[in-house]
C-alpha positions, -999 to +999 in steps of 0.1 A: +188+556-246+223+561-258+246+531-262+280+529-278+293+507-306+330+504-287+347+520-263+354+554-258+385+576-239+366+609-241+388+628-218+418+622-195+430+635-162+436+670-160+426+679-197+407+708-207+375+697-219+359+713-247+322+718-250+314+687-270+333+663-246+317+683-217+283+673-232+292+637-239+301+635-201+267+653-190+248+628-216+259+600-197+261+611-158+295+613-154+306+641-128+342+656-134+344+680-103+331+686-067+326+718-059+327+723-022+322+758-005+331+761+032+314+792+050+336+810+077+315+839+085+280+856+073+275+897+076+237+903+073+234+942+073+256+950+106+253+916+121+285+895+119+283+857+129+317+831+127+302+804+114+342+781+116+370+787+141+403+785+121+413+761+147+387+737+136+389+741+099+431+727+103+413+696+116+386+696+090+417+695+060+427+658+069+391+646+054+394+625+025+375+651+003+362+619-020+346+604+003 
């Protein structure tokens, strides 16, 4: 178990973090990012398949991507 005498600001918004404060953050659970992927199409050999209109994804952009 890993505990901490005081407080500690390892990083801030929109710093760059450097290995060390990267490890801190993975030592303690703490997720910095969400990394989304949104699929619009698949080609499997000759075999093309829209997965997302591009009217639907305009909808889709309103979502509160936090939630």
């Amino acid at each position: 178990m890993i505990t901490l005498s005081k407080p500690v600001v390892v990083c801030q918004k929109g710093d760059v973090l450097t290995p060390e404060q990267c490890k801190i953050l993975e030592l303690f659970e703490q997720t910095m990012a969400i990394f989304r992927v949104k699929v619009y199409a698949s080609l499997v050999g000759e075999t093309f398949t829209q997965l997302i209109n591009e009217d639907e994804d305009e909808e889709d952009e309103d979502e509160d991507m936090f939630a």
